[in-house]
C-alpha positions in Angstrom: -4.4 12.3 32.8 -2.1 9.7 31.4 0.3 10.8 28.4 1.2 8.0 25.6 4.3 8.6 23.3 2.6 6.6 20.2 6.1 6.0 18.5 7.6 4.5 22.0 4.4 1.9 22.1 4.5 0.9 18.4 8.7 0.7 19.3 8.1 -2.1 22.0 5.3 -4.0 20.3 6.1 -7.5 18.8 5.4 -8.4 15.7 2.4 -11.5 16.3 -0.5 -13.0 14.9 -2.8 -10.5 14.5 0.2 -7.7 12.6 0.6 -11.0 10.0 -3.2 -11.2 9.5 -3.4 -8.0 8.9 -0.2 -8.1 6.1 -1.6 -10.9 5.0 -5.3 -9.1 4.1 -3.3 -6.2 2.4 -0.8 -8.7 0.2 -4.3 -10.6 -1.0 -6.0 -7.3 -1.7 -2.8 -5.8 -3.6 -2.6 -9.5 -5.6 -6.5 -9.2 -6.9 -6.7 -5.7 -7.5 -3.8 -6.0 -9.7 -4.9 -9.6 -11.7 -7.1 -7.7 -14.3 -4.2 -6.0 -15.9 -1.7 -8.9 -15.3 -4.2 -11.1 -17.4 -4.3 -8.4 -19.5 -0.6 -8.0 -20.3 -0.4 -12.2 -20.5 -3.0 -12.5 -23.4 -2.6 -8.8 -25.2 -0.1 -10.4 -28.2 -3.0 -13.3 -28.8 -5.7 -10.2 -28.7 -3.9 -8.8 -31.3 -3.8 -11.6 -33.8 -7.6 -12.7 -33.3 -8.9 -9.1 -33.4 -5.9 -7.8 -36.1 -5.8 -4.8 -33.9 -2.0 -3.1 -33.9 0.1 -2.2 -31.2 -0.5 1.2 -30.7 -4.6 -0.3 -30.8 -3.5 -2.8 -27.8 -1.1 -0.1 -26.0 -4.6 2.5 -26.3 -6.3 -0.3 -24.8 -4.3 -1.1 -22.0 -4.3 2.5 -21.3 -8.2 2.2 -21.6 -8.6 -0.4 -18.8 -5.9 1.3 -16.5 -7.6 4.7 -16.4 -10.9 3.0 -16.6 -9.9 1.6 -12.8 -8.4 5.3 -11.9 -11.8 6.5 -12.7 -13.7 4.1 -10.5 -11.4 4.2 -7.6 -11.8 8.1 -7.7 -16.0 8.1 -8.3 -16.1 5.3 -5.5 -13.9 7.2 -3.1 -15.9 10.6 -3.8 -19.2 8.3 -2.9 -17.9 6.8 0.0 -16.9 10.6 1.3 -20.1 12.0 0.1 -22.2 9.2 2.1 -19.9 9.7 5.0 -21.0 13.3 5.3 -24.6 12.6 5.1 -24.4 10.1 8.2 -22.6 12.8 10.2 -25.4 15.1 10.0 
């Protein structure tokens, strides 16, 4: 049986099309998960004015949408393990 020393072959590989495809997949992915609560933070101070909320108001509601997305990464990730143990049995 032939022995591989993973951190010797990830040593000697070049970096080529396929690596940048990949960084490329995870930048884009990083860049729109993270859009909602840039758009957010751009238009919060005109939210304020039209909806005469205050700042604590906008800074609750900032908090809102963050843990909002915390909560559906979590529920999503407990789905995608429970369905992954149904299939395996």
């Amino acid at each position: 049986m032939r022995t591989i020393q993973v951190s010797e072959m990830i040593d000697v590989q070049k970096f080529n099309r396929f690596h940048l495809q990949i960084l490329l997949c995870c930048i884009f992915i990083i860049i729109c998960d993270g859009y909602d609560m840039f758009i957010l933070g751009t238009i919060l101070s005109s939210l304020r004015a039209e909806w005469r909320i205050t700042t604590v108001e906008a800074g609750l509601f900032s908090s809102y949408a963050l843990f909002g997305m915390m909560m559906e990464r979590w529920s999503l990730d407990r789905w995608r393990i429970n369905s992954a143990e149904r299939k395996s049995f």
